[in-house]
ROMI-473738 format. One line per 8 residues: number of its first residue (from 1); their letters; for each residue x, y, z of C-alpha. Coordinates in steps of 0.25 Angstrom, whole numbers. Each point is the difference from the previous one (the first is absolute). Example, Ala and Ser with C-alpha at 12.3 -4.5 7.8 and 13.67 -1.06 7.14 Angstrom:
<atoms>
1 = as = 49/-18/31; 6/14/-2
</atoms>
This chain:
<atoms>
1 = xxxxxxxx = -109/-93/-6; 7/15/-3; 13/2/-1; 8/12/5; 12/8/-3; 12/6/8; 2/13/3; 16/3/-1
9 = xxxxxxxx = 3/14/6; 13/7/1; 2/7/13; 10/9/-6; -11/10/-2; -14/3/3; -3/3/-14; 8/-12/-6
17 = xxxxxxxx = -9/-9/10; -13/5/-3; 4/-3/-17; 5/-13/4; -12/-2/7; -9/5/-11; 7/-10/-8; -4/-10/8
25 = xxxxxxxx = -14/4/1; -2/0/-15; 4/-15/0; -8/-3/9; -12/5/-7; 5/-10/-13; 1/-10/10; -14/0/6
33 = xxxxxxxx = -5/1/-15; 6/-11/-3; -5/-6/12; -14/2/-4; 1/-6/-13; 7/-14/7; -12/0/12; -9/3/-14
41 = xxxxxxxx = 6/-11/-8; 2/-11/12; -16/2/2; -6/-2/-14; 10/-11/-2; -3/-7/13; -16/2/-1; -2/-3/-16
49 = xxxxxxxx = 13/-6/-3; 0/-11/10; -14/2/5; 1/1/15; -12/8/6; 6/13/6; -7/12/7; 1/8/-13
57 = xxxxxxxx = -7/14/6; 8/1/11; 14/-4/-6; -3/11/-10; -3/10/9; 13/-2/6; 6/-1/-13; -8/15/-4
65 = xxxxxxxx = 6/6/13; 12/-2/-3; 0/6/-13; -7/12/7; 10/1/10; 13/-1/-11; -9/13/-7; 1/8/11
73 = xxxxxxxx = 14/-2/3; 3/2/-13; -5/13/0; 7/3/12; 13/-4/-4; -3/11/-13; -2/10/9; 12/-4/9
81 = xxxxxxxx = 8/0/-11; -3/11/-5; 2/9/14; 15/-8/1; 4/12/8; -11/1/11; -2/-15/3; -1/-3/15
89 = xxxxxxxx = 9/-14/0; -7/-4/14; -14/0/-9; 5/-7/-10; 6/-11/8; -14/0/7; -8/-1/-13; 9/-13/-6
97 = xxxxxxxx = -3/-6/15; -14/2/-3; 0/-6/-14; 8/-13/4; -10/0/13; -11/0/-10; 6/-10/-8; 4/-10/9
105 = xxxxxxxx = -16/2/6; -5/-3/-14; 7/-12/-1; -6/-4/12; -12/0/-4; 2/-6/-13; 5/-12/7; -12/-1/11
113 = xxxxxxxx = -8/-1/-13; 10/-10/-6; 1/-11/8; 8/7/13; 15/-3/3; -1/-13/-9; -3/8/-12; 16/-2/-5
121 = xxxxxxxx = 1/16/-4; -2/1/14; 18/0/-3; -3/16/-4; 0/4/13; 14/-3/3; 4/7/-13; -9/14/4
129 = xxxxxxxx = 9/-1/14; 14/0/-7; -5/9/-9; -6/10/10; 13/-1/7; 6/7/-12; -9/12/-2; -3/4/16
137 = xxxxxxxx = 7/2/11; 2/-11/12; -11/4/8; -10/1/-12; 5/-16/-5; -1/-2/15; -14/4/-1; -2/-6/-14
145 = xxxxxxxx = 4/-15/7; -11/3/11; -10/2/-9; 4/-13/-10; 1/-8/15; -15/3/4; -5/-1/-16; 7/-15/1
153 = xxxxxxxx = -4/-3/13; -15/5/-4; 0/-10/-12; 3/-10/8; -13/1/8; -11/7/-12; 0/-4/-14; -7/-5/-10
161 = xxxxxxxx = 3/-13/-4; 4/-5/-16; -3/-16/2; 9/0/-15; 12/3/10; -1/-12/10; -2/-9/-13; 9/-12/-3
169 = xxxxxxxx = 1/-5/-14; 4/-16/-3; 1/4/-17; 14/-7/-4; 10/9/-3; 11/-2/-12; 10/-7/10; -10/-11/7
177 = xxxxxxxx = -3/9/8; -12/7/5; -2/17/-4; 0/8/10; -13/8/5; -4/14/-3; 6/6/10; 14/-5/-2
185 = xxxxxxxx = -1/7/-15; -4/13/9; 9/-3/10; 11/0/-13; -7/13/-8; 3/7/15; 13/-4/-2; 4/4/-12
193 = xxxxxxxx = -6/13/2; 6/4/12; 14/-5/-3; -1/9/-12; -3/13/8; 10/-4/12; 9/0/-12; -2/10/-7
201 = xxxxxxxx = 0/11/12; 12/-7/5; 7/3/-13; -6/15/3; 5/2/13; 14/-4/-5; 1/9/-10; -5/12/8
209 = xxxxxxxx = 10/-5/11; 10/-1/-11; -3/15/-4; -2/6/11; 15/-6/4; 5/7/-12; -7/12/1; 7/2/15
217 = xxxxxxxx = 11/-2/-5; 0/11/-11; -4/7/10; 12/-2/7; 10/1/-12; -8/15/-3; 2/4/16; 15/-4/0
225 = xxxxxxxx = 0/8/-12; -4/12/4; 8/-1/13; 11/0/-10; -4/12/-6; -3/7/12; 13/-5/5; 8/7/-15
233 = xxxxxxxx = -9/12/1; 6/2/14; 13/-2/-2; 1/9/-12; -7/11/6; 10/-3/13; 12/2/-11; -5/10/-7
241 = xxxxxxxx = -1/8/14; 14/-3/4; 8/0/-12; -7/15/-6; 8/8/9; 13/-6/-1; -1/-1/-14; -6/16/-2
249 = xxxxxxxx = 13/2/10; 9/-7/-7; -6/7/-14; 1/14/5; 16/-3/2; 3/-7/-11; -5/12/-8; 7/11/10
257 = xxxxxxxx = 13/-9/-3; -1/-1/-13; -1/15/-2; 11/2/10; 9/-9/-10; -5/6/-12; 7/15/8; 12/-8/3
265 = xxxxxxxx = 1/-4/-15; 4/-13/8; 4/-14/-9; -11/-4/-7; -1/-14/4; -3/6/14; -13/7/-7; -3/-12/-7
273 = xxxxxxxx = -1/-7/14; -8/9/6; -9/-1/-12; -1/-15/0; -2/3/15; -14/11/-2; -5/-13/-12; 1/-10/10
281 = xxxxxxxx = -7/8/11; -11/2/-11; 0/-13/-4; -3/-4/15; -13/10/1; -5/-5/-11; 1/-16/5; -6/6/11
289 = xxxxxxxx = -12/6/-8; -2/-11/-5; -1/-8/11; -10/9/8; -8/-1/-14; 1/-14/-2; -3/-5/15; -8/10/3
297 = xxxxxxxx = -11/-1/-10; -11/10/2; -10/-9/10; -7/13/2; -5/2/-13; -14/-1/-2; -6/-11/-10; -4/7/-12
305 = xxxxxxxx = -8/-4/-13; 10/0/-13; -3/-6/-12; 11/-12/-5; 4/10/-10; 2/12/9; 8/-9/9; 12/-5/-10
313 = xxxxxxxx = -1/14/-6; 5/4/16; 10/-12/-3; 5/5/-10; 3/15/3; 8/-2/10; 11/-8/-8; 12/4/-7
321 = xxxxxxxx = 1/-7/-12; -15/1/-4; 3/-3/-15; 5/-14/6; -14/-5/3; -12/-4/-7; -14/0/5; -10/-7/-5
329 = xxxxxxxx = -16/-4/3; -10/-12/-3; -13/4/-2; -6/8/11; 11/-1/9; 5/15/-1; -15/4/4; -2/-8/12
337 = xxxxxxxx = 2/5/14; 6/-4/13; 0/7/14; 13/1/4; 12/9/6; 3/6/-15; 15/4/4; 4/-10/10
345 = xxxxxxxx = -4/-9/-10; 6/6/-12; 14/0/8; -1/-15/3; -4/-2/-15; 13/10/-7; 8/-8/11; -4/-12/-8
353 = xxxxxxxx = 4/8/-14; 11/3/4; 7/-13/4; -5/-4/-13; 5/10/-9; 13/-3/10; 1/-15/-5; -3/2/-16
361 = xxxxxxxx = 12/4/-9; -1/14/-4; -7/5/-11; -12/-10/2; -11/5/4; -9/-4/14; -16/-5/-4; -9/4/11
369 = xxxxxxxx = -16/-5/-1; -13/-2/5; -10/-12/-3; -12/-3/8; -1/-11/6; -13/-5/3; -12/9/5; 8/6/12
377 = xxxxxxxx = 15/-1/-1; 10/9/-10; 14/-5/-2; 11/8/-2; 12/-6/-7; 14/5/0; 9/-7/-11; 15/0/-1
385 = xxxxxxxx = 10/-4/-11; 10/-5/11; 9/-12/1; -13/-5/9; 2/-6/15; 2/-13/4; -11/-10/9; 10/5/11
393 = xxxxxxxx = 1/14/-2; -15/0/-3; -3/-7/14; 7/12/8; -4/11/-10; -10/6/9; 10/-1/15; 4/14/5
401 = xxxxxxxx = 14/3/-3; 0/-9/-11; 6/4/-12; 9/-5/-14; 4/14/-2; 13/4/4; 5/8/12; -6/13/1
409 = xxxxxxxx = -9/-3/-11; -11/-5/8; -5/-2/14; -8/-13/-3; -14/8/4; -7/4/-12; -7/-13/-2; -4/-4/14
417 = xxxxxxxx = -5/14/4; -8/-3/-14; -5/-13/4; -5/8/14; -8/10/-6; -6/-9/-12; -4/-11/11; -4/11/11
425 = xxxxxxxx = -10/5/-12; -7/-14/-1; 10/-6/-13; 11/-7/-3; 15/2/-7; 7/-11/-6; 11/-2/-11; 2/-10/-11
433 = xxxxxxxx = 15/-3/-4; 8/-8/-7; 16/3/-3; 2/6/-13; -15/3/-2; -3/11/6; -10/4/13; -14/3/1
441 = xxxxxxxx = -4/5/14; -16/-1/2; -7/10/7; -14/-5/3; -9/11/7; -16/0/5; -11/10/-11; -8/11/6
449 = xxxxxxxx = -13/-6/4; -8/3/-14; -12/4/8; 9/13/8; -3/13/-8; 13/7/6; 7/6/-11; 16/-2/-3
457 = xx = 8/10/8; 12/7/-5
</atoms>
């Protein structure tokens, strides 16, 4: 009569298998807990509830061997857990085999000392088979039914009889007719007990199918985002290449040009040309700059530890208007410490600054805060006094080339190379908009571990 659990691993990653394993493991140990107490329960009911003779020292024996055996693998899945790293998945497979094996051979016995295959909770065996087929592998649930075939076809031969199950009863029941014997009560109990677990992992796997669904496809919308980038960064540092020299060439002429002119005392609308001409050819470099800065965020930069404070500070200095925003802190928040690419992510941050200070009136100033949220995640909010976005606007905010801003304002990358990076680090960046009411775009990003001792970096 034990119950099991499923194992649901993600083969995404050795690491993620063996926590998700882990997981398993410790619900297992639950289950077999509570298992004991129902074989515990089920005993003393059926022996002094309803007085049916029983072999009360072997059946708790069994019962005490299973409560040993949940101890033990307990403590090893403690240990495992607490060597995530170095956990040798084959092993652990091996060990749950071994603990459903024992499992199902305990409820073996149980039932030769019950009254065999007639015992009704004899139905548990099917319930440890579809159970088992979700923790291990095929070959260990083809081995698992092996051994449940030669415990049934055992009980068929060997057992020790319980005369109360082969009873009939002639009592009148409330309907004119007779109650059903004792075993059809079991035969019900056994039921009810199993349909209950059936349920309850079918509703599990379900949801670990339905998150494991989803987490793929995160995976894939963060994969088809950073080919984008990598796609940008290319194709800015391919323009950049290209367009430098001609630009530089096209520079150096304009100025010989307009020096020439300036000899010639030629019409001064012709050196007002040639001037628009050497703004124009600046104005093209920096676009250029800007886009090798912007798509080509610094991968390469190392994660460092920065406090929240030390970061927006970083924000902050490298804007222009600076008297336009505020920064403020909730308790704590200014002191706690993330690991993290200080500049790459300062850049992504003052990209998101800056589009706000873009969308508010002048004159009105830009709030940028911290708040902690929960034990292990910051929030960085950026708040604007613009006319706000529409449900529209706010469903494209985050596609590349995307922008409200007019032309050659804006390339429309600021905010997805944002997303990029905070997602890359583990967070999330997300806006909440109204028209006429302003925006507040949300940074969430992953604390420091607290137990680390590595202190902030400058």
């Amino acid at each position: 009569m034990s119950d099991s659990s499923g194992v649901f691993t993600s083969e995404t990653g050795s690491a993620q298998a063996s926590i998700s394993g882990l997981v398993g493991a410790a619900e297992l140990v639950r289950l077999r807990w509570v298992a004991v107490i129902g074989q515990l329960v089920t005993v003393v009911v059926v022996r002094f509830g309803l007085g049916i003779e029983l072999p009360m020292v072997p059946l708790s024996c069994l019962i005490l061997l299973t409560a040993a055996s949940n101890v033990t693998f307990a403590a090893w899945v403690g240990r495992s857990r607490g060597a995530i790293e170095g956990i040798d998945r084959a092993r652990e497979r091996w060990v749950l085999a071994m603990i459903l094996a024992l499992d199902l051979t305990l409820l073996t016995a149980m039932l030769y000392f019950t009254g065999g295959v007639a015992n009704p909770f004899a139905l548990f065996y099917m319930v440890n088979l579809g159970l088992s087929a979700s923790v291990v592998e095929r070959r260990w649930a083809w081995g698992l039914f092996a051994l449940t075939a030669v415990g049934y076809l055992l009980l068929l031969i060997a057992y020790v009889d319980l005369p109360v199950l082969r009873q009939t009863t002639d009592r009148p029941g409330p309907f004119g007719t007779s109650l059903p014997p004792i075993r059809h009560w079991g035969s019900l109990a056994a039921f009810l007990a199993c349909g209950a677990v059936i349920v309850h992992f079918s509703a599990r796997v379900n949801r670990e199918l339905r998150l494991r669904e989803q987490a793929l496809r995160d995976a894939g919308e963060q994969r088809a985002r950073t080919e984008k980038l990598e796609a940008l960064a290319t194709l800015a540092a391919g323009a950049a290449h290209e367009l430098a020299t001609p630009l530089s060439t096209i520079a150096v002429v304009a100025k010989e040009l307009d020096r020439t002119l300036g000899r010639l005392a030629a019409d001064p609308s012709a050196r007002e040309d040639m001037g628009l001409i050497r703004r124009e050819v600046d104005r093209c470099r920096t676009i250029l700059d800007r886009m090798a800065s912007d798509a080509g965020q610094p991968s390469g930069e190392p994660l460092r530890i920065s406090t929240v404070g030390h970061l927006l500070e970083r924000v902050v200095a490298g804007l222009d208007g600076r008297n336009e925003v505020v920064t403020q802190f909730e308790s704590g928040a200014e002191s706690a410490r993330l690991r993290l690419p200080i500049e790459g992510t300062a850049q992504a941050l003052r990209g998101l600054v800056r589009n706000a200070i873009d969308a508010s009136p002048s004159g009105l100033s830009i709030v940028l805060s911290a708040a902690l949220v929960g034990p292990n995640m910051v929030a960085l909010r950026v708040r604007d006094r613009g006319s706000g976005m529409t449900e529209a606007i706010l469903q494209r905010v985050s596609e590349p080339f995307f922008t409200t801003k007019p032309p050659g304002a804006g390339m429309g990358l600021g905010v997805f190379l944002a997303r990029t990076l905070v997602e890359r680090l583990g967070g999330s960046l997300s806006f909440e908009s109204a028209p006429h009411q302003g925006t507040v775009a949300t940074v969430l990003l992953p604390l420091l571990d607290a137990s680390a001792n590595e202190r902030p970096q400058p």
